[in-house]
Structures are given as structure tokens and as C-alpha cells.
VOGU-3710 file (C-alpha; in Angstrom, 3 decimals, decimal comma):
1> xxxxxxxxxx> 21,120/-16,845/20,410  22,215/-13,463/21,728  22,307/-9,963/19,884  25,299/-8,662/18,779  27,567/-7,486/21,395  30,981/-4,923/21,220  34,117/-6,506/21,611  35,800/-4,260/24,696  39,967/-3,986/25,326  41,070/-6,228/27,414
11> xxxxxxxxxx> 43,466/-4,843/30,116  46,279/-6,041/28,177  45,224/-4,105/25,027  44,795/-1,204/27,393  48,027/-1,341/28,627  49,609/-1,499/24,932  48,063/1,428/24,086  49,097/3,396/26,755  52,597/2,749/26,187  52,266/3,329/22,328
21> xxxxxxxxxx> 51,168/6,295/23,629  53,893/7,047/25,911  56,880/6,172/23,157  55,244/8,526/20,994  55,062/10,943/23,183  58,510/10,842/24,426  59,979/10,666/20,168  58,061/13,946/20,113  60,634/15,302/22,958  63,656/13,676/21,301
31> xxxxxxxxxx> 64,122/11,517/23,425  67,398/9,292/22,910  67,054/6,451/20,050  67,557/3,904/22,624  64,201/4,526/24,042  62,887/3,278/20,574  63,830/-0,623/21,940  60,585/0,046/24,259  58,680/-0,447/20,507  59,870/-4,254/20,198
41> xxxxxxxxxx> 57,688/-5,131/23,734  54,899/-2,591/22,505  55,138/-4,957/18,832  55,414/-8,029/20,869  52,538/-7,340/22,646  50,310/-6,406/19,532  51,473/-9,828/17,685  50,070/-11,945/20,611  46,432/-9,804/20,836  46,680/-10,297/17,083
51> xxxxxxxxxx> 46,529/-14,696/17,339  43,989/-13,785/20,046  42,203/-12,063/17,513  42,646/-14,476/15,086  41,484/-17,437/16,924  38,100/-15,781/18,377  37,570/-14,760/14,584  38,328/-18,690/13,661  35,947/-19,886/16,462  33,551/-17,441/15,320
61> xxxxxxxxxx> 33,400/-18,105/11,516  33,340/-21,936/12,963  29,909/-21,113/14,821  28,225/-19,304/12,084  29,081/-22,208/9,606  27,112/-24,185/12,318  24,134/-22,078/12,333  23,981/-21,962/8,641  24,081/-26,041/8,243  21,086/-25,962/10,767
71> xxxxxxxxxx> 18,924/-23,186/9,191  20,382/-21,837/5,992  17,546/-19,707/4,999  17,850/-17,852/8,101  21,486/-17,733/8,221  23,074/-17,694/4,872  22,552/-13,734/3,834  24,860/-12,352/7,355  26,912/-15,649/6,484  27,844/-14,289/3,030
81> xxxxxxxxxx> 28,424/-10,953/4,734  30,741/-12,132/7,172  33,025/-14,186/4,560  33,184/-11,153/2,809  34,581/-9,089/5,272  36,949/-11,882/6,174  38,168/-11,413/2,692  38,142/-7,404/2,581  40,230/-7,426/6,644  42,767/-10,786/5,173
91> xxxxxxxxxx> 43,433/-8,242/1,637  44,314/-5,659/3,883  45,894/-7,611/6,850  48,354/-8,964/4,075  49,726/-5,889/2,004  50,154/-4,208/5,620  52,148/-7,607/5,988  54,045/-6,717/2,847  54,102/-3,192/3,247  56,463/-3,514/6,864
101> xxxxxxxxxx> 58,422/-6,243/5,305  59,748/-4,238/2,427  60,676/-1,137/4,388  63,104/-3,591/7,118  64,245/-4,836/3,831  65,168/-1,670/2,860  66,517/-0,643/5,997  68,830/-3,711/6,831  69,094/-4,674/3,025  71,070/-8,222/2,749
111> xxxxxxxxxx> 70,755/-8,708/7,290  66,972/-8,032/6,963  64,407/-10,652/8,216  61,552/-12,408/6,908  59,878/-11,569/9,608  58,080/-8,006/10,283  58,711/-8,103/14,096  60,118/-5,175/15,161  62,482/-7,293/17,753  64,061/-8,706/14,569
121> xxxxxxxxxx> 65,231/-5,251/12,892  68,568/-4,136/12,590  68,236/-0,801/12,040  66,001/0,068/14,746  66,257/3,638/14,474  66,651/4,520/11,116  65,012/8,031/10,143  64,829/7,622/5,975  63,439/4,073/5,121  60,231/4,274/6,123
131> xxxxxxxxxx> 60,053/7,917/4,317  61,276/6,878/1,538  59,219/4,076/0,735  56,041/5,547/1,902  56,518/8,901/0,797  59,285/9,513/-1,903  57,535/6,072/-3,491  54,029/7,318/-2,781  53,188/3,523/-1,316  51,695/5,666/1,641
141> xxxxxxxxxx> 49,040/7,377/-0,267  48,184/3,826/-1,425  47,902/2,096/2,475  45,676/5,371/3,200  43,600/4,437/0,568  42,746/1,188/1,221  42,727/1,682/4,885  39,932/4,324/4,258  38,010/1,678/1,739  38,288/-0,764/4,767
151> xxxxxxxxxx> 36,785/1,374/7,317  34,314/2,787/4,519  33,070/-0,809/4,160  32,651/-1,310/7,849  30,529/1,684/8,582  28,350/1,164/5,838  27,784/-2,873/7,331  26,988/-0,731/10,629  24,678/1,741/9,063  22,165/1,728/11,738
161> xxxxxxxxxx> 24,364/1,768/14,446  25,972/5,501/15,172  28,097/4,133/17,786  29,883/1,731/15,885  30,210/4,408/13,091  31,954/6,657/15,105  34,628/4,048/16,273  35,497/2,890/13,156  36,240/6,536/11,915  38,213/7,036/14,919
171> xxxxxxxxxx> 40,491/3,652/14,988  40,714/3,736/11,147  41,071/7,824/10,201  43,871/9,193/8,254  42,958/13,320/8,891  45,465/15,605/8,645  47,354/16,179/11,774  46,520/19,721/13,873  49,309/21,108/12,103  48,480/20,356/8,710
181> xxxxxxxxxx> 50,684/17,447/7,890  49,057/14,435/5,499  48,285/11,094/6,968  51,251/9,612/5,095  53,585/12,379/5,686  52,565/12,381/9,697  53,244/8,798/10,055  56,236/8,337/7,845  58,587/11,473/7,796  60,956/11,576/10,423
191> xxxxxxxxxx> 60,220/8,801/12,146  62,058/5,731/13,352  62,192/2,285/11,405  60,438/0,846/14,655  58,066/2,941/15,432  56,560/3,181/11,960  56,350/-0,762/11,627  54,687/-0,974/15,022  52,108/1,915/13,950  51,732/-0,608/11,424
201> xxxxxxxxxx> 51,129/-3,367/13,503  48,532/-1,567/15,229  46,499/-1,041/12,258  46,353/-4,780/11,965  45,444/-5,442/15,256  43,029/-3,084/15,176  41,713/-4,629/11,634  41,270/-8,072/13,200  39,728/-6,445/16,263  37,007/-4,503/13,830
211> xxxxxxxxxx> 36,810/-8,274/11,975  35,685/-9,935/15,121  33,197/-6,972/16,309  31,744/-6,833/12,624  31,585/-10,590/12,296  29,646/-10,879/15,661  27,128/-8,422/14,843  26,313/-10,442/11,461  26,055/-12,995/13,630  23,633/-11,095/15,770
221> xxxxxxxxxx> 21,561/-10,514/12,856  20,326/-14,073/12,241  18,155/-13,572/15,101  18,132/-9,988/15,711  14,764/-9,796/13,805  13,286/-12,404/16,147  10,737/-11,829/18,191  10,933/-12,021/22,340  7,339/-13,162/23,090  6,048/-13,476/26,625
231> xxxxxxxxxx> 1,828/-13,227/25,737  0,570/-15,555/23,380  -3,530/-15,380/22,551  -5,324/-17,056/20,186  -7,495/-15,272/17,364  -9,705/-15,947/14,784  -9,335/-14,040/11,486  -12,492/-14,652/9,264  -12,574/-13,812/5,570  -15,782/-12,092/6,103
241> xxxxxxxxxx> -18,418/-11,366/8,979  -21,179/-11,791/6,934  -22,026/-15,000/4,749  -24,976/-15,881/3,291  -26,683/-19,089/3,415  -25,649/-21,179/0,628  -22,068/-19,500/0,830  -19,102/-20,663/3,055  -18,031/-19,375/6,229  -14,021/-19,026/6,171
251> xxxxxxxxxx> -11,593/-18,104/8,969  -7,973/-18,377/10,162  -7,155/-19,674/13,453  -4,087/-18,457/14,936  -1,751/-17,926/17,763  -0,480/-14,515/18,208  2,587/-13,833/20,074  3,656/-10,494/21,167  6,156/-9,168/23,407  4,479/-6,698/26,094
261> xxxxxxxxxx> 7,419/-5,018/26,644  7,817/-3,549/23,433  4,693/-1,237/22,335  4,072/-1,009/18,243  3,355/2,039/16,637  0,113/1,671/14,050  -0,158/4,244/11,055  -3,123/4,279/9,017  -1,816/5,963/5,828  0,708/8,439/7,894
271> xxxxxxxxxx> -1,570/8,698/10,567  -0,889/7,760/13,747  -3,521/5,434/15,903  -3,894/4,844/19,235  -3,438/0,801/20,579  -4,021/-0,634/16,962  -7,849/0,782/17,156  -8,907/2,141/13,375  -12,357/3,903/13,869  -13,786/6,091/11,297
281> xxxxxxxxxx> -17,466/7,550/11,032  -19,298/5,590/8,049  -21,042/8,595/6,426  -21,038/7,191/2,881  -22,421/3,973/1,998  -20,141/1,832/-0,665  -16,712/-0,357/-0,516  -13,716/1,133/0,835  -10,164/0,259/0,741  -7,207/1,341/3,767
291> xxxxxxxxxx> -3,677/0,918/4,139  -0,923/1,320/7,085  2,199/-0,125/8,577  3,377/-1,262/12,354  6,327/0,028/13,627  8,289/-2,649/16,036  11,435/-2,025/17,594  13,660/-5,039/17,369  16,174/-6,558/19,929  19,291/-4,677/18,008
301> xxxxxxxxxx> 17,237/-1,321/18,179  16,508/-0,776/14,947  12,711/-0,395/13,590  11,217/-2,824/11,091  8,040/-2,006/9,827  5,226/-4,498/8,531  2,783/-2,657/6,068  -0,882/-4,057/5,651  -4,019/-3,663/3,713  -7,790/-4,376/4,263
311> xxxxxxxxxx> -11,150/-3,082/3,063  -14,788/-2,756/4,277  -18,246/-1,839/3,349  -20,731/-0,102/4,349  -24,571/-0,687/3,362  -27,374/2,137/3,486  -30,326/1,138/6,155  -32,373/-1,220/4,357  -36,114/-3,344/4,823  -37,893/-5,390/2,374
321> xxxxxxxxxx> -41,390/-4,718/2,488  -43,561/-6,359/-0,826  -47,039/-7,317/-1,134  -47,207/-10,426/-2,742  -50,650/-10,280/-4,311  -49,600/-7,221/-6,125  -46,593/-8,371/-7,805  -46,995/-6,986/-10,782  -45,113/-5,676/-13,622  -46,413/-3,405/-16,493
331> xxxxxxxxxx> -45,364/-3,932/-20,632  -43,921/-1,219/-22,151  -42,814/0,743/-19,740  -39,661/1,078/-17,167  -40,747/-0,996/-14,047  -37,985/0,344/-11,389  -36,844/-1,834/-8,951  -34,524/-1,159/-5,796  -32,783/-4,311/-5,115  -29,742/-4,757/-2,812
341> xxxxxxxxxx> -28,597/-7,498/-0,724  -27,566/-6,238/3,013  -23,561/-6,372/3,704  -22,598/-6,852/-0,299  -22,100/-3,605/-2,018  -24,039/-2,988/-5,286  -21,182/-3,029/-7,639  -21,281/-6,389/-6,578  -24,778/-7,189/-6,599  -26,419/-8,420/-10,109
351> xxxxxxxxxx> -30,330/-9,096/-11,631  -31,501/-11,493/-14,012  -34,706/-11,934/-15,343  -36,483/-14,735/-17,423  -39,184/-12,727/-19,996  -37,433/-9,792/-19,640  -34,502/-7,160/-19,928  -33,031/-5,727/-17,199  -30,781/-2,046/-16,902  -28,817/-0,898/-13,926
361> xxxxxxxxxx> -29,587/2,907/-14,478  -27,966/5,449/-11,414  -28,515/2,333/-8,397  -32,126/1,244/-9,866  -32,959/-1,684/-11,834  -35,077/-0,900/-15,020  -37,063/-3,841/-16,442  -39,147/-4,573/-19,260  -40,871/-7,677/-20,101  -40,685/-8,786/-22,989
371> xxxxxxxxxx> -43,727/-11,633/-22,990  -47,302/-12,216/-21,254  -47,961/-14,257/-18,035  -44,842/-14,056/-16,187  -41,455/-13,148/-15,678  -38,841/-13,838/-13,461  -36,541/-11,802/-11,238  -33,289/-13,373/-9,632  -30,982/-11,619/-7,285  -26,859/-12,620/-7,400
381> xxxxxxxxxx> -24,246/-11,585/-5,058  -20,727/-11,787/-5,741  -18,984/-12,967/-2,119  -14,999/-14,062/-2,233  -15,259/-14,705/-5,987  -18,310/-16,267/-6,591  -21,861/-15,617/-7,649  -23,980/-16,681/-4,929  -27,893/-17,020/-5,255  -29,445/-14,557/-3,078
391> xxxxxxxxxx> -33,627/-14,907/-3,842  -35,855/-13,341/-6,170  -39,589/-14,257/-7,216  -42,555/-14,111/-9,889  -44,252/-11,358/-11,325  -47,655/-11,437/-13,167  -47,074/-9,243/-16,487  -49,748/-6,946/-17,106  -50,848/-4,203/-19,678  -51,008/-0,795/-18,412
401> xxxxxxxxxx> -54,338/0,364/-17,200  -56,887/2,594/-19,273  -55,902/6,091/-19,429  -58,418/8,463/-19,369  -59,850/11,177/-22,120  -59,690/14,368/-22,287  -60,038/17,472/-24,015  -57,054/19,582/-23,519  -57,458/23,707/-24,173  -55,686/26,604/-23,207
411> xxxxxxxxxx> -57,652/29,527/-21,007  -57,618/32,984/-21,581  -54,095/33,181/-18,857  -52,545/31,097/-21,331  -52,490/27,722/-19,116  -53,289/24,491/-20,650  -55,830/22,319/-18,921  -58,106/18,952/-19,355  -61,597/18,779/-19,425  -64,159/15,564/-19,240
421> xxxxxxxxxx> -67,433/17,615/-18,700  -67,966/21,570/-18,454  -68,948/24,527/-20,625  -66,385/26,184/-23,523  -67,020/29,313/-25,201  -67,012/28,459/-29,473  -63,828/31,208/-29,293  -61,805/28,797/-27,197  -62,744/25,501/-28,680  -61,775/26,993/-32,152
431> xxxxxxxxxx> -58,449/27,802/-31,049  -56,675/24,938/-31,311  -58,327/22,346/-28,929  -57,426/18,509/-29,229  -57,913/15,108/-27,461  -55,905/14,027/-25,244  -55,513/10,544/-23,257  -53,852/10,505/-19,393  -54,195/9,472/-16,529  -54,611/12,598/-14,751
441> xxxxxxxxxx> -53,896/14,268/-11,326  -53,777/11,075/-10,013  -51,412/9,734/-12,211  -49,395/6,312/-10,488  -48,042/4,832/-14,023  -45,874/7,362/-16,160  -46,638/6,734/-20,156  -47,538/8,737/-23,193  -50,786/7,673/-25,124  -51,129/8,798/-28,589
451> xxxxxxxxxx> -54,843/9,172/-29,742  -55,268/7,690/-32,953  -59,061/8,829/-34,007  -61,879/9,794/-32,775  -65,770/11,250/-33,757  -67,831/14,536/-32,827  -71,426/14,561/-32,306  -73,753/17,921/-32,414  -76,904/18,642/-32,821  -75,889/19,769/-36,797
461> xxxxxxxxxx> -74,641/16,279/-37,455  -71,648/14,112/-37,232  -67,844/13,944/-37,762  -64,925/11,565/-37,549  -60,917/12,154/-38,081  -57,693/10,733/-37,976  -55,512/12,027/-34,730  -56,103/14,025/-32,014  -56,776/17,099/-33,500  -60,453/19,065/-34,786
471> xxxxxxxxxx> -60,996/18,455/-38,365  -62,233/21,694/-40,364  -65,582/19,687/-40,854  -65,349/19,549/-37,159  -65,143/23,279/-36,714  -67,565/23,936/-39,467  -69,726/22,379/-37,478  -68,830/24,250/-34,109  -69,987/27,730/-35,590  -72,877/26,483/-36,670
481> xxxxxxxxxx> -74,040/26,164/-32,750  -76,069/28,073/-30,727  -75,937/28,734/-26,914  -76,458/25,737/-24,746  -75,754/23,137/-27,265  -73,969/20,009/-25,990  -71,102/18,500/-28,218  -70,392/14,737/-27,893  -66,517/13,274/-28,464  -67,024/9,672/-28,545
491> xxxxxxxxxx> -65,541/6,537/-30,291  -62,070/7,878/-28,680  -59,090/5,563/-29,849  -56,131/5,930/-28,150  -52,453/3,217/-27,975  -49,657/3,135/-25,228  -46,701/2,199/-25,340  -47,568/-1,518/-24,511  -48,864/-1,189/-28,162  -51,987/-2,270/-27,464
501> xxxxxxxxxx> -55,262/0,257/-28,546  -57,814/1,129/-25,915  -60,973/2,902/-26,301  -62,052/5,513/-24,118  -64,664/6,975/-22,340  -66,931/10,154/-23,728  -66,352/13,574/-23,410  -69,201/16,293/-23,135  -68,736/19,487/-23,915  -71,440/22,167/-23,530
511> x> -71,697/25,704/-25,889
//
């Protein structure tokens, strides 16, 4: 099916013009009323390009009927179109009709015609009629109305085609002349019977003219969007380049058809990229989300544009490195875990574990078990939808280790420090001194011991309290010794937060 095409004069319209042309002219010189029987072969002449008209416009209605029985979704919309400007050129066609009628009738009253040919009027060159009607009446401010509604509605079917908006305000205007006159007064006042009727016939030839170019470019339309293809390639789309096993591998397999000739413009967001080629510099790891459009021009040289949408992710460098004979997990505290599954972003990712509680706390798992033996740890990924198994394994649940004990004093800078064995003055260990339980400098495990009771031996005698601090029998006892005296802090009982109460080592302190 072709694209729309113009509808040029023929010769014959040519010629018609030039000789409307010419009789105008020569009225303008007052030239003899006889010349005015040159209008009747002008009129003739626009009567037979008008059933010319008409039949190309019946053929073509007939054809786009056709097309629309074949493929109505394609064709119906520019069908609709086209009856209504059939309607909107017959409206107008017909009060024109009306319009020339009652202005002979007026002219040759009682002698006057049915028909509006301009062969058939009597009074050929009478000056007031056509004035009177048009003017004095104010039917001609009507016709100008409706012939600028008609030509409004044309341009605005032709929006995206300047040329054809131009013509149509040039066949169809109704300006004021150079010298000022109105439309209706320029057309009407002064002028012959015949000349004004076959200025009137003009306008309908020239409405069924517009009615056949409009009508063929709807008709363009139904394919105008189509595309010309001379490459065709086949692609694969997948869903997703990555699948895990136990999932499903998905993709699309299509043709693609493009026309080399024409080169799309791609936009990603508003800006532009070169041959359909998106790279970007992944310096973030996560999901992310893009959006464009592809500009194609079309056969009728307009632009249609096809927007889009797609997403991507992008995982941080990642290895799995475990060893299996210390899989271990420790009760009550936070065991952190990193867990992520390569190519599925962690919003997506999920943990479950059996004996346990898990917390997703800033990208880290923190679990807890919550029973003895074992727990265990499964890893889900959500891929198109659904939760997909993606491994896991066993851990042995263990209490914390020992800490260790210590007694914890303050030097004369003011910084606090442990001590298992060494030598205190009876100044510092009376100011404030207490046991403490930790695992040290070489603390692996964070937790927080709380030591419960414990007893003091001296060579004076021994003590026992309650907490972690010196009892006054305790100190009592402390000034009471002399110079190289060894103090003894044994029977040390201290409880993490696994609940469970450990007792510790001795410390030796000596005077």
C-alpha cells in the first residue's frame, strides 16, 4: 500500500484557473458586461473537474471500505476519519449549493433556474443580488465562517504536515483584501451575478479537491506506521543471564526486522547514545533501574517514538572460603555472618535457620542459637518471583570459651589496667581495685562477664564476698601486711552471657 500522495492540477484545472484569473482581472478594468459570458465556460469547466472529483472521492471511499473489511483493527480509526470529513466537505458542498441558488433566484425571480450553472442565469450581469444577499443579509459572514471551520478542520487532520497546512490556508482564506475590504464585502459588492456564483463554484471544487487529498492521506495512514524492512536477524532475549541450578532458564526467540536505511535515535533518559550501545561504569554494587525511548522516522516523515525500560545488578567481588571443621557458632552472643549469593542482589537474598534467630543488621546476618548441638543455616534467593534454594550447612553450637581473670587497677597516670601476677603498692590496691573477667589483648569473641564472687587469701587469714569488688574485711586485711607478702584471689566465679558460670584461674598479687 503506498503513502499518502498530493493530488496535483491537472492541465485542465490549470487552464481554469488561469482564465478565472484573467476575467477577474479584466472586471477590475471595466471591461464591458459582455465579457462576463466568458464565466459560463470558466463554470462549465469547474462542474466537470467537480464529477471528476467526485468519482475519485467515490472510488476512494470504495477502497478504504475494502481495506477495513480485510483488517479492521488496522484500518477502522483513518476510516472513521475519512467518513467524517466526507460529512464536514458534503455540509459545506451543499449550503454553497444553496447559497448560489438563492441569489439567481433573486436575480431572475419567477425565470430563475433550479440549477446553479452560471450558463442558466438570466441576469448575467447583475451588480446588486449577490450584495444584497451576502452582505445587506449578512449570509456572507456566515459562508466565511464555515468556510474557515472547514479549512480549520483540515489543517488540524494535517498537523504534521507544514506543506499541506499552508495550502489549505491559501485555497480556503478569507483575509482582508490589500486594501482593507472584508472577505464578504471583496467578493460580493460590486460584482456581477456570474462571477460571484462561479467564485462560488470554485470553492466547491476546491472543497472536493481538499476531500480527495485529505481522504488519501488517511488512507496513507493505515500503513504509514509500517515498517520497510530489508535486514532481518534473529535474537535471543533471555529473562536473565544468570540462573541458578534448580531455577529455570527463560528466553525469547525472535526475528528482528529493521530497515537499514533509516538510522534510530536511542535516548537513555534524555541522553543521547551512540548505535543503541548503553555503557555505564558499575561503581556501586546494588539493583538499578533505566529508562529511554527510540526515535524512528516513518515512511510519511513523521517520528514515532517507542519508550522502554530494563534493570540490572551489580554484585561486589565475592569468594567463599569456610573451614568446615570449625563450623562453629557461639550461645549468647551475635555470630555475624556475610552471606550473599553472586548475581542476586541482597534485598533479594534471605536466611533461615533451624535452632536459631536470625537479624539482617546494615548487610550482615546476626544469629543466635537458641538450643545445644546444632543449628541450621539456609540460604534463599528470590529469582523472577520465586524463592529458590541456594545452599547452606550445619553448625556445632558451642558455649563461649573461658575468659580469663584479672585484677583491674588504675596507675598513678590515671590508666586502668589488668593484672594476673606482679607487685601493687597497699596505696593502690586500696583504691578501689576489683576483679575482673576478659579475655584480654587477644580478645577473638566480644562478651561481657560479670564476676559473681570470689575469696582472698593472706598470710592474716581469709575472706570471701559477693561481686567483684574488695570487701572492707578484705581491706582490713590488706593493711595489716607487711612488705613482700603475697595475696591470693582464688575461687573466682564469673557468668557470660551464654548464662552459664565458669570458674577461673588464680590471681597473685605481691605487697
Amino acid at each position: 500500500m503506498s503513502g499518502a500522495k498530493n493530488c496535483p492540477e491537472t492541465p485542465r484545472q490549470k487552464m481554469i484557473g488561469m482564465m478565472y484569473l484573467v476575467l477577474t482581472a479584466m472586471l477590475a478594468l471595466n471591461v464591458s458586461s459582455e465579457i462576463l459570458n466568458g464565466f459560463t465556460m470558466v463554470d462549465n469547466s469547474l462542474h466537470k473537474t467537480i464529477e471528476s472529483s467526485d468519482a475519485r472521492n467515490k472510488s476512494l471511499y470504495a477502497d478504504f471500505e475494502a481495506l477495513n473489511a480485510d483488517n479492521p483493527q488496522k484500518v477502522k480509526e483513518w476510516l472513521d476519519k475519512a467518513k467524517v470529513v466526507k460529512q464536514k466537505s458534503d455540509e459545506i458542498y451543499k449550503y454553497i449549493e444553496d447559497f448560489k441558488k438563492k441569489i439567481i433566484k433573486l436575480a431572475d425571480s419567477d425565470e430563475a433556474n433550479d440549477s446553479a450553472y452560471v450558463k442558466q442565469i438570466i441576469a448575467k450581469d447583475n451588480l446588486d443580488k449577490a450584495a444584497e444577499y451576502g452582505i445587506n443579509n449578512g449570509n456572507g459572514k456566515i459562508l466565511q465562517k464555515k468556510i474557515e471551520d472547514y479549512r480549520d478542520f483540515l489543517i488540524k487532520l494535517s498537523a504534521d504536515n507544514p506543506s499541506k497546512k499552508k495550502m489549505y490556508e491559501a485555497i480556503f482564506s478569507t483575509k482582508k483584501t490589500k486594501d482593507g475590504k472584508p472577505w464578504d464585502v471583496a467578493l460580493f459588492e460590486g460584482m456581477p451575478l456570474s462571477a460571484v456564483v462561479t467564485i462560488l463554484t470554485k470553492y466547491q471544487s476546491d472543497i472536493r479537491t481538499s476531500e480527495a487529498e485529505v481522504v488519501q492521506y488517511l488512507k496513507g495512514q493505515t500503513d504509514a506506521l509500517d515498517f520497510r524492512v530489508n535486514k532481518i536477524t534473529a535474537l535471543v532475549v533471555p529473562n536473565s543471564r544468570y540462573v541458578i541450578r534448580g531455577g529455570k532458564y527463560s528466553s525469547r526467540i525472535v526475528l528482528s526486522a529493521v530497515d537499514s536505511t533509516k538510522t534510530p535515535e536511542y535516548y537513555i533518559g534524555s541522553t543521547r547514545i551512540k548505535d543503541g550501545i548503553y555503557d555505564i561504569n558499575c561503581a556501586k554494587s546494588g539493583s538499578f533501574n533505566y529508562s529511554g525511548f527510540i526515535k524512528l522516522p516513518m515512511t510519511d516523515g513523521s517520528i514515532k517514538t517507542y519508550p522502554f525500560k530494563s534493570d540490572y545488578i551489580v554484585g561486589d567481588p565475592s569468594a567463599t572460603v569456610s573451614n568446615e571443621d570449625l563450623n562453629v557458632v557461639y550461645r549468647g552472643i551475635d555470630n555475624k555472618f556475610g552471606i550473599s549469593v553472586p548475581g542476586v542482589a541482597s534485598d533479594n537474598v534471605s536466611v533461615r535457620v533451624s535452632g536459631g534467630t536470625v537479624q539482617k543488621v546494615a548487610g550482615r546476618y546476626i544469629i543466635r542459637p537458641t538450643q545445644d548441638g546444632e543449628i541450621n543455616i539456609s540460604v534463599y534467593a528470590k529469582i523472577d518471583g520465586k524463592e529458590l534454594p541456594m545452599g547452606g550447612g550445619a553448625y556445632r553450637v558451642k558455649y563461649i570459651p573461658d575468659p580469663k581473670s584479672f585484677l583491674q587497677y588504675t596507675d598513678a597516670g590515671g590508666v586502668v589496667r589488668l593484672l594476673q601476677d606482679g607487685a601493687l603498692t597497699k596505696r593502690v590496691l586500696k583504691s578501689g581495685v576489683g576483679i575482673v573477667a576478659s579475655y584480654g589483648a587477644d580478645e577473638l569473641i566480644k562478651a561481657n562477664f560479670t564476676v559473681q564472687s570470689f575469696t582472698m587469701v593472706t598470710p592474716v587469714g581469709s575472706a570471701s564476698t559477693s561481686g567483684s569488688r574488695l570487701s572492707a574485711r578484705m581491706l582490713s586485711d590488706i593493711d595489716r601486711l607487711e612488705g613482700g607478702d603475697l595475696i591470693t584471689f582464688k575461687n573466682i566465679k564469673a557468668v557470660g552471657p551464654d548464662g552459664k558460670v565458669r570458674s577461673l584461674g588464680l590471681i597473685q598479687v605481691q605487697i
